[in-house]
C-alpha positions as CSV (number, residue, x, y, z in Angstrom):
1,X,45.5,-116.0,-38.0
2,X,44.8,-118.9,-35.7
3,X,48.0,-118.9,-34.3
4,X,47.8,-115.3,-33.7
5,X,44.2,-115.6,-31.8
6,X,45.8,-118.0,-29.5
7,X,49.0,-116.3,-29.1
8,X,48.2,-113.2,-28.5
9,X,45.7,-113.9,-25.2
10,X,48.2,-115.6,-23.7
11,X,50.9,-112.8,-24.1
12,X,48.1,-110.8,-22.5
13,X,48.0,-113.2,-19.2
14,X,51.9,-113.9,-19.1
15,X,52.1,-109.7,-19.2
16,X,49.6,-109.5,-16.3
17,X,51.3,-112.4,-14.2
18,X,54.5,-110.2,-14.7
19,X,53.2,-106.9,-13.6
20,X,52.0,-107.7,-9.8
21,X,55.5,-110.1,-9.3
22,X,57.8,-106.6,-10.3
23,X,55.1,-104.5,-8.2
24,X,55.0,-107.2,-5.5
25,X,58.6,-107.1,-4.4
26,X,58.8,-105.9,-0.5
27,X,61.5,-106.7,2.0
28,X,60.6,-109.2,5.0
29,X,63.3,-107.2,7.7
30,X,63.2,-103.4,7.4
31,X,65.7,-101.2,9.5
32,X,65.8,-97.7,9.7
33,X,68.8,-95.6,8.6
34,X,68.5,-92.2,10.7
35,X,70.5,-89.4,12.0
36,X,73.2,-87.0,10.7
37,X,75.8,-87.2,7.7
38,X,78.1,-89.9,8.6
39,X,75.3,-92.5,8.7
40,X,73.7,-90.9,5.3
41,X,77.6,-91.6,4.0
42,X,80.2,-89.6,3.0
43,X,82.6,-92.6,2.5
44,X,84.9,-92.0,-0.1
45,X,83.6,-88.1,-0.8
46,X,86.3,-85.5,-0.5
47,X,87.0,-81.7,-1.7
48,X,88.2,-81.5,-5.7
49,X,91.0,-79.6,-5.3
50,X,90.5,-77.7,-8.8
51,X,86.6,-77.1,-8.5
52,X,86.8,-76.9,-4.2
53,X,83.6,-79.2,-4.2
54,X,82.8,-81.8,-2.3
55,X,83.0,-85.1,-4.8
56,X,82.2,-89.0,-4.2
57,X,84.9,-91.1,-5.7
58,X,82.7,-93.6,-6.5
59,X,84.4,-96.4,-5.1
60,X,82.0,-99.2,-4.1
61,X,83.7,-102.2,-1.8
62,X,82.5,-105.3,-2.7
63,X,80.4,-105.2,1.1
64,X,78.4,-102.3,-0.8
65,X,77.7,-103.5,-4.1
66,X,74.0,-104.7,-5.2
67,X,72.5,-107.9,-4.1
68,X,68.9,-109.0,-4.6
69,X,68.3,-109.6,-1.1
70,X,68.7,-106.3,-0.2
71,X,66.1,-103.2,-1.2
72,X,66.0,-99.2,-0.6
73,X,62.6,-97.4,-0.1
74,X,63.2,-94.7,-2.0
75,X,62.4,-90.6,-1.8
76,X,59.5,-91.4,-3.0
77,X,58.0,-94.3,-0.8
78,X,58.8,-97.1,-3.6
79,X,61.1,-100.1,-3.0
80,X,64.1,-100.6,-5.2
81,X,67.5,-102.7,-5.3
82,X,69.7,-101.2,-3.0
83,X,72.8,-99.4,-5.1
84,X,75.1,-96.7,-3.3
85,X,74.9,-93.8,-2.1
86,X,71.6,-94.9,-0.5
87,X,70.8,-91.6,0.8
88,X,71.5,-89.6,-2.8
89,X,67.5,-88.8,-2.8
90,X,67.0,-88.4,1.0
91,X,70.0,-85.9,2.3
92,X,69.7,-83.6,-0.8
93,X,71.8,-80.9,-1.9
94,X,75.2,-82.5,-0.3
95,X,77.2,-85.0,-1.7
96,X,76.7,-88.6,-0.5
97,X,79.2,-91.9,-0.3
98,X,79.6,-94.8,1.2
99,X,77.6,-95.5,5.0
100,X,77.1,-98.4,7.3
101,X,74.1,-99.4,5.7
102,X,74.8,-101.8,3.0
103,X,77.7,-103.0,4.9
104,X,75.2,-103.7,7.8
105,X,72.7,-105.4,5.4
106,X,75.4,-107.6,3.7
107,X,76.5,-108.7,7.3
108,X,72.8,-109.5,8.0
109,X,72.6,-111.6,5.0
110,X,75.8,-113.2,5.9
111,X,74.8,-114.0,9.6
112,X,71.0,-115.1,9.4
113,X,71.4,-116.8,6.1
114,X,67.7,-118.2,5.1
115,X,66.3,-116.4,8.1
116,X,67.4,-113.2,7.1
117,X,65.0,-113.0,4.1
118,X,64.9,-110.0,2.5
119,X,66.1,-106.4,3.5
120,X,65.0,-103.5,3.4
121,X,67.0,-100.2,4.2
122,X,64.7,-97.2,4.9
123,X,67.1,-94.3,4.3
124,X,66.1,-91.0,6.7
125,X,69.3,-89.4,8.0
126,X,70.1,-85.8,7.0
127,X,73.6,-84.4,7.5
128,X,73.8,-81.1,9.7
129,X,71.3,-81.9,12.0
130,X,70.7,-81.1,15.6
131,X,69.0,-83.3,17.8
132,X,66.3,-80.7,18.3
133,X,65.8,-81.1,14.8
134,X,64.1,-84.7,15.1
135,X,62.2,-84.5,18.3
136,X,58.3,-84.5,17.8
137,X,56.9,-81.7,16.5
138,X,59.7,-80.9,13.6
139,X,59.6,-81.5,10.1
140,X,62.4,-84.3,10.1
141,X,60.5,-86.7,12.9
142,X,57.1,-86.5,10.9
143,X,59.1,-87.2,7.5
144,X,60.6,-90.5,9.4
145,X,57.6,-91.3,11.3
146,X,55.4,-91.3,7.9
147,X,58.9,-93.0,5.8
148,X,58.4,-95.8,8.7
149,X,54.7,-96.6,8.4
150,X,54.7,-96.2,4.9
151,X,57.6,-98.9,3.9
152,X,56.1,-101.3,6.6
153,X,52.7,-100.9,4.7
154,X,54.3,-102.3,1.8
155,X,54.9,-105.8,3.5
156,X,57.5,-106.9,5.7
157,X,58.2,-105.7,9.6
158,X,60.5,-103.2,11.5
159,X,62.9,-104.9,13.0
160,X,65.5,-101.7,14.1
161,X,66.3,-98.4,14.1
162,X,70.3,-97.4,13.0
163,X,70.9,-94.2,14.8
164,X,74.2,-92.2,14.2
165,X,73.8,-88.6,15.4
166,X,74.9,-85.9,17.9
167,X,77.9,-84.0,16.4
168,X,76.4,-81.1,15.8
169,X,75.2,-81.1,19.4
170,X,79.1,-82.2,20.4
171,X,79.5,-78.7,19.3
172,X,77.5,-76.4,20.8
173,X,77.2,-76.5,24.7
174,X,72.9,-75.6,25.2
175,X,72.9,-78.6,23.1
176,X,74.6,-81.2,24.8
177,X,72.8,-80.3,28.0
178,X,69.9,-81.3,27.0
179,X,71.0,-84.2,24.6
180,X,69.9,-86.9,26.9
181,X,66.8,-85.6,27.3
182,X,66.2,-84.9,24.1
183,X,67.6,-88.3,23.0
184,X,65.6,-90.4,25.5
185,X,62.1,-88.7,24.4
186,X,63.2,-88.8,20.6
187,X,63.4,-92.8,20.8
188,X,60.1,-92.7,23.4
189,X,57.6,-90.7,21.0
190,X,59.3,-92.3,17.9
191,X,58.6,-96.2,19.4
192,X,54.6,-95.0,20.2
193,X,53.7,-93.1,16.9
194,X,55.2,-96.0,15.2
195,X,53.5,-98.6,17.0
196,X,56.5,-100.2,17.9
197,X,57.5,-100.1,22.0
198,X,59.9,-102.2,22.2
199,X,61.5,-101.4,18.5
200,X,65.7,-102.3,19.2
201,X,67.7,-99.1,18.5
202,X,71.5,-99.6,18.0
203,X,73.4,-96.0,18.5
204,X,76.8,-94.9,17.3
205,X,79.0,-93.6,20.3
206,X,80.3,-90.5,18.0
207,X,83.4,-90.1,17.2
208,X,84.3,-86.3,16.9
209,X,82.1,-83.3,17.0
210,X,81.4,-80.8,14.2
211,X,84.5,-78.4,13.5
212,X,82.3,-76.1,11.3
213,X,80.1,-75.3,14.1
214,X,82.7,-74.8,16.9
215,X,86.6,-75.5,15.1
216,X,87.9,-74.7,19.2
217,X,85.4,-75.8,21.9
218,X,83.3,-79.4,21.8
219,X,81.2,-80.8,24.9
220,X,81.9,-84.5,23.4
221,X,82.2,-85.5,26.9
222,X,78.4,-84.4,27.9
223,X,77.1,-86.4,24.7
224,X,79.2,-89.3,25.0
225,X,77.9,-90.0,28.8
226,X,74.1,-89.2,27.5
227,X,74.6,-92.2,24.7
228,X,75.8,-94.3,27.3
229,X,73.6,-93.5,29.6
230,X,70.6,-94.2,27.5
231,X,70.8,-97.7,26.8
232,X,70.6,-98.5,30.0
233,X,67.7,-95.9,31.0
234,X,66.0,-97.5,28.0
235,X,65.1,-101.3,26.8
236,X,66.1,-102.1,24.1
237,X,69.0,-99.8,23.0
238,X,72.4,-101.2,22.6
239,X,75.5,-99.0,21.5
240,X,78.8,-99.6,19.0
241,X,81.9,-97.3,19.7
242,X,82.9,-95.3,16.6
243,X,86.2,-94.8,17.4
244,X,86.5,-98.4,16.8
245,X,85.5,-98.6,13.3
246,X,87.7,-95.7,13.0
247,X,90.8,-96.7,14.6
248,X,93.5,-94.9,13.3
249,X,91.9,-91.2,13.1
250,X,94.9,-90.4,10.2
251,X,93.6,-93.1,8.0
252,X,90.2,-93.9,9.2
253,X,88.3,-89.9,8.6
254,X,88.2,-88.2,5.5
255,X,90.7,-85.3,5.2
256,X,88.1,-82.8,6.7
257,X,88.9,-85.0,10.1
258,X,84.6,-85.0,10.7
259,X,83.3,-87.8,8.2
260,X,84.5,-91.2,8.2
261,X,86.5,-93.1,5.1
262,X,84.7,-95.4,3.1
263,X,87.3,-98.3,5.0
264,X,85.8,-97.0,8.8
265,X,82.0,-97.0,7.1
266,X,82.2,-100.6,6.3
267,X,83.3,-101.7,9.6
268,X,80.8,-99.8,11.3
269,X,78.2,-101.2,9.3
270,X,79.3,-104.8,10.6
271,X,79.5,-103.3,14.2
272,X,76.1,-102.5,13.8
273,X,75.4,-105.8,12.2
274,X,77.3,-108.0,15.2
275,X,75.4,-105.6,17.7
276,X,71.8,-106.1,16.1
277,X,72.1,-110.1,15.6
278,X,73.8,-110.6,18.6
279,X,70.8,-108.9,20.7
280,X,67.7,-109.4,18.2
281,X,68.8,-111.9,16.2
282,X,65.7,-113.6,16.7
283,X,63.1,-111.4,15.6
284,X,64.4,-112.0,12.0
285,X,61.9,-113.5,9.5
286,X,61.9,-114.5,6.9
287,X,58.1,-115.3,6.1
């Protein structure tokens, strides 16, 4: 019974010192994953040929797999370990893969080293969208707006916003008129209701527009020159090329020719990764 009386008040205390470590966990570098489909991931997810739905293959590259050093703020405003498809609780009702986001996060890590502390990956992109979709005012920008205040709350600093939209827009032409527009107030009210003006935004130069939408006609041209155009309207907004991480458009897109492989999603994540460091680098912390 002694032994007992002793024990069982310091169970109590180791318990309690474990609790606020598990609860405690928040990243030091948060970056923002936002836009349409291919950065929410469809790596690796293509049509069952028996069932005609759309199925993840479940292949994880070793530049996706779990790592401590890298978290997820979850659907419901929580941080977790990071495990693919990072956007399964986020772009609901579709079927998510592989995107750039652990990819970029592993190339972080690899970069910074020490510095880098830990990541966190705030997953916001919804596949289907139009730009008009995001601007202030909709439903999307005051779900990211609040997913951005609320992860930084937690601990830890914004650091960037990964930004891969604008096929939708590709193909429909009132949308890609007004795409830079649209675009360059997007980022504008995003940086001021965050409290962030001078947040660093990397972009994805698109690669293709949406054949769903418009299988015939795209205004690719009108949106590519508005995503060029912006970064240098705009500090702070550097741009990767798509069609690099792409290459080959045979092997580098899924078989619907619209979403890239799990191979392209992984160099675009680095692209993203060489872009960010190689402009910000320096704002990384890992206190």
């Amino acid at each position: 019974m002694t032994h007992l009386k002793y024990f069982a008040p310091m169970l109590f205390v180791c318990m309690l010192g474990l609790i606020p470590f598990s609860m405690a966990i928040s990243p030091n570098n948060i970056f923002i994953l936002g836009g349409q489909s291919n950065m929410a991931g469809r790596g690796g997810v293509e049509k069952d040929p028996n069932t005609q739905k759309m199925v993840w293959d479940g292949i994880v590259p070793p530049k996706c797999q779990p790592n401590k050093s890298i978290l997820r703020f979850s659907a419901n405003s929580v941080w977790e370990e990071a495990l693919e498809p990072l956007h399964w609780d986020i772009d609901v009702n579709k079927t998510n893969g592989i995107g750039p986001g652990m990819p970029f996060a592993h190339e972080i890590l690899a970069k910074a080293g020490n510095k880098s502390g830990v990541i966190g990956l705030v997953p916001c992109a919804i596949g289907g969208t139009h730009l008009r979709e995001w601007v202030k005012g909709t439903q999307n920008y005051t779900r990211l707006v609040n997913r951005i205040k609320a992860s930084e709350a937690q601990g830890g600093k914004i650091q960037g916003l990964l930004w891969y939209q604008g096929e939708s827009d590709a193909a429909v032409e009132e949308e890609s008129k007004f795409y830079e527009s649209n675009l360059t107030k997007f980022y504008t009210d995003l940086r001021t209701d965050t409290n962030h003006p001078d947040l660093p935004i990397i972009l994805v130069k698109i690669v293709t527009h949406d054949f769903f939408i418009s299988p015939l006609i795209n205004f690719l041209k009108d949106v590519w020159k508005a995503q060029e155009d912006i970064t240098r309207d705009l500090v702070n907004v550097r741009i990767v090329d798509g069609k690099q991480a792409v290459g080959n458009f045979d092997t580098g897109m899924n078989q619907d020719g619209g979403h890239l492989s799990t191979k392209s999603e992984v160099k675009l994540g680095k692209m993203l990764a060489d872009s960010f460091y190689s402009n910000f680098g320096n704002r990384l912390t890992a206190a």
